[in-house]
Every structure is written in C-alpha cells, then in structure tokens.
N, C-alpha and C positions, 0 to 999 in steps of 0.2 A: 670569251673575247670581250663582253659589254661588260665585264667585272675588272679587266684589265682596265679598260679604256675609263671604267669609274675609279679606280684608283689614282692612274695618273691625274687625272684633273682633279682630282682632291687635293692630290699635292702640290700641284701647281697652284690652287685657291689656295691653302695653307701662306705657300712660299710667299705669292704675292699681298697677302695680307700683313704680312710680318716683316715686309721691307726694308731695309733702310739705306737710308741715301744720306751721304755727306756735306756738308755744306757747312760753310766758315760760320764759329760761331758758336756748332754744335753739333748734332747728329741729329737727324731726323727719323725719326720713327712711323712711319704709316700704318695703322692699324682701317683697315676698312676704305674708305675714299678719305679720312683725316690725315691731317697731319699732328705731331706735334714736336719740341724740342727737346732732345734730352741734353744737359745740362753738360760742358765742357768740363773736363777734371781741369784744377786749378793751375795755373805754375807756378814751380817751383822759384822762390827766391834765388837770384844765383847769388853766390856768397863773394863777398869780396874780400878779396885777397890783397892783404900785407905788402908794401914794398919788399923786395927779397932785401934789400942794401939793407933793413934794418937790423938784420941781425947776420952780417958776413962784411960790412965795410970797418966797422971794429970804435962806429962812432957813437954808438947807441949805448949811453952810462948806463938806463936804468927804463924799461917799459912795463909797463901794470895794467892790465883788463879787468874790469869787474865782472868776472866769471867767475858763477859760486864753488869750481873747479879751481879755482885761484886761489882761493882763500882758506884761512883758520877759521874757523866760526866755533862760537858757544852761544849754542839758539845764535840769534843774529848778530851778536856783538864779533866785531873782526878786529882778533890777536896778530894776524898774519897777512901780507897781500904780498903773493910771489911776483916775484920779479920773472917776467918772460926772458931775460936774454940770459947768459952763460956765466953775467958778471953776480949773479946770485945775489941782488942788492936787494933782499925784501923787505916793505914796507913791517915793522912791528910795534906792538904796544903791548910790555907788561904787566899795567894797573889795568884792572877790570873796569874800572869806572872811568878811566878814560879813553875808551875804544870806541870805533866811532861803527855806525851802524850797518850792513848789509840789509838793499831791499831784494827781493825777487827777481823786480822788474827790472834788474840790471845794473844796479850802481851801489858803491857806498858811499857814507851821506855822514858830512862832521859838522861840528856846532858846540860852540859854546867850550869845554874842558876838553872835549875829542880830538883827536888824530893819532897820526902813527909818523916811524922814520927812521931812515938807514940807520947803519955805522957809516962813519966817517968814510967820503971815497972824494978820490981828486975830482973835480968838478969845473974846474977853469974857464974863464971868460976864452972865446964867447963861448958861452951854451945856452941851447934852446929848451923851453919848455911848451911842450902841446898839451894841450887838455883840453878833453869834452867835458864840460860843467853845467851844472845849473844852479844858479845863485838863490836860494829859497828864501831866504831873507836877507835884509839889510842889516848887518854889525859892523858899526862907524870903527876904523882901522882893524877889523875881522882879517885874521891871519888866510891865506889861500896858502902859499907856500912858503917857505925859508931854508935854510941849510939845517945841518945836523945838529948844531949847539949854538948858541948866543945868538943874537940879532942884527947878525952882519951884514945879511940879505933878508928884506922883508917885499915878501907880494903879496897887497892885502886890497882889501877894501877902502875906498877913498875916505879918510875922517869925516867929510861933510857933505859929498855926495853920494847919493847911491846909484848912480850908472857907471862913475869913475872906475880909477884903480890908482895906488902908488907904489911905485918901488925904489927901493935902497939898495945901493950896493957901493953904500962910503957916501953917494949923493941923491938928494930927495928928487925924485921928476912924478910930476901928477899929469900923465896923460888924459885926456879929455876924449873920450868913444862916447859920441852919439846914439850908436846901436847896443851897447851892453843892455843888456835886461835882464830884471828880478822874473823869476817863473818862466822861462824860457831855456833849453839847450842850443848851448853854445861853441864854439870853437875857441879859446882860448890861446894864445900864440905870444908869447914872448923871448926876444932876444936880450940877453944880457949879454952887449959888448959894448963896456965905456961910454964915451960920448955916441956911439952910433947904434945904441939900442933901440928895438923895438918893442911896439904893442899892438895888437892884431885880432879885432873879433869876426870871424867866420873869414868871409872874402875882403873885407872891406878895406880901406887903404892906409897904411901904416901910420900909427902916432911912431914919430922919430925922439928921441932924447937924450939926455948924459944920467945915467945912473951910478956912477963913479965904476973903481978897478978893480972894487973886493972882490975875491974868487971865493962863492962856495964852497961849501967841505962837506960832503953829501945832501939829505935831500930828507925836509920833512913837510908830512901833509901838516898843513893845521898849524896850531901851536904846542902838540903833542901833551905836554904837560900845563896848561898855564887859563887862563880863563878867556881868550880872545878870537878862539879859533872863527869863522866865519862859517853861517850852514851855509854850509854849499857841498853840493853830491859831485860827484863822480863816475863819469862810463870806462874812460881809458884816458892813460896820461905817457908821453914818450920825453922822454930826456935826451938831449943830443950836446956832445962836445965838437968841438971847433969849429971849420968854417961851413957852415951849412951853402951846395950849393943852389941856385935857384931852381934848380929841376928837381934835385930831392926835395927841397921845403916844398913844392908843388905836389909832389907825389903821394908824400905824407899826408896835406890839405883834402888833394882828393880821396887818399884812401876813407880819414876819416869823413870827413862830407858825406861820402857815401855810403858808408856802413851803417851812421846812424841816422841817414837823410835829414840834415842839418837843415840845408837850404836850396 
C-alpha cells in the first residue's frame, strides 16, 4: 500500500512541476515554483486578395505581377512578363541587351535601353494606368510608359524636375506632385481622359489636366528600344479601359496599398 501511495504522489510532483498555464502573449511554463514564457508561434500574414471585378468585368486590357512565376528569365534578364488576364497581352523583348532586369525581392527594374511591350491592342481613352514603382533615379524626360509604336503617348519623367511627371497624348500637361519621391515605393495612378485627366501619387489629391484625345495602341514599359527609358522598378502594373467607377478605382487603391503596405 506505502508503494502505491509513493507512486501516486510522484506523479502528481511530476505533473505539477511540468505545468502549463495559458496566458495572452504566450504559454507559460512552470518548472518548479518559476515561471517562464514560451514564445507565441507567429502569424500568419493574411494574404490579400484581388478585386474579383478585375478579371470578370471584361475592363482589365492588360495586368502584370513581378512574380518570378511570371516571368521568361535568362539568369535575371526578363524576355517575357505574362499578362495575368485571358487577353494574353504579355509584356516582351527580343534583343538581349535591351531587357530590362528581375530582382528577387520582387520587381523588375528598367533604365536607360531597357524595357519591354505588347502588340498592338485597342487601348482607348479613358484608360487607367496603376502602378507600384519606385523611381531609383532621376533621367530628365526618362520614358515610364507609352503605347506600342511611336510617341503618341508619353509618361515620363519631368525634363527639369525630378519629383514631377509629363504626359502627352496630342497635348503637353506637366502636373506638379509634391509627394513623388526618388528611393521610395510608390502608388502611381493615372487617368488619360482628354481635358479631364488625372495624376495621382498613393492617396493624395488629384493633379487635374488636358492631355489631348490620342488613344493608345497598346502598351510599352520603357522606351523598349531607344536610350531614354527612366530606372525605375516595378512590383505590379493594372491597365483599365473606360469609365473607371469610384468604388472600383478605390478598390484597386486599397488592394494595392495593402499588399505592399505602401502607406
């Protein structure tokens, strides 16, 4: 019987030494009369998720992620950047030397002879352009985007500022953002419709203007072929045709805002 009764209490001394109790924060552990904390598993980022409307409203030309899943690569030089929607508009460049760069950390990065660009696809005022950028240096009228052939729409970098931007499209307007920055990610937002275009860094409140009526004819990063391109990288860029409503262009905003915690 005194050999049961040393048993049981051995167990119980075991049990109560080896404790643990919960508490926000953490778990605690008691070994003996101590305490101490054992360490919370982390959490999980929740992932954010895409407007559905972007690729089922039938408004989305052309959308591109810098995911190395995305992409053509030789070593880091990018031949290819898939187009996300159905309309198969991929970003391409056939000369080796002028392909603009993939990094790791999530973006491809053009400068100077680099870029890439559809074929030819309607493109029609209005249409929007989103893009998370980051402008790594300054190149006075540095290409950011244009159409498919000639220089009928130009969005570049301002000739003589470097926090500007100008765009053409038949008429010159040189909006003036305060907030643009060199070495910073960005939110990029512009509307090409006519006299009622806009220009738009992260949240902040629209530059208004006339960029004249020329429509588009597809869609190229950079200056593809030419010496003017503008470094400036790339996370993700969304193309949209006609009249963007204010709850989409919002949606859009926050998706991206928050995927790559802009601001």
């Amino acid at each position: 019987m005194k050999k049961i009764l040393t048993i049981i209490c051995g167990l119980l001394l075991i049990t109560a030494v080896n404790a643990q109790f919960t508490k926000s924060g953490g778990t605690l552990l008691r070994t003996g009369s101590s305490f101490m904390t054992a360490a919370t598993p982390p959490e999980e980022e929740e992932e954010v998720i895409p407007p559905s409307f972007l690729t089922s409203d039938g408004y989305t030309a052309a959308w591109y992620i810098a995911e190395e899943a995305n992409l053509t690569l030789d070593n880091d030089s990018v031949s290819t950047w898939q187009d996300m929607t159905s309309n198969n508009r991929d970003l391409t460049q056939a000369l080796e030397a002028n392909r603009p760069v993939w990094n790791d950390g999530g973006y491809v990065t053009i400068a100077a002879t680099t870029g890439l660009a559809t074929d030819a696809f309607t493109f029609d005022q209005p249409c929007f352009y989103y893009a998370v950028i980051y402008q790594n240096t300054y190149t006075p009228s540095g290409y950011i985007f244009a159409p498919y052939t000639a220089t009928a729409i130009r969005i570049r970098q301002h000739p003589t500022s470097s926090s500007d931007f100008e765009v053409y499209a038949g008429t010159w307007w040189q909006p003036v953002e305060d907030d643009s920055q060199l070495g910073e990610w960005q939110l990029l937002r512009i509307l090409l419709n006519g006299a009622n275009s806009r220009l738009v860094i992260n949240g902040n409140s629209d530059n208004t203007g006339d960029v004249g009526a020329t429509n588009p004819s597809g869609f190229r990063l950079g200056n593809y072929v030419g010496s003017n391109s503008a470094n400036v990288s790339f996370r993700e860029i969304i193309l949209r045709t006609g009249t963007e409503s204010s709850e989409n262009e919002a949606a859009i905003v926050e998706y991206l805002r928050d995927k790559y915690n802009l601001w």
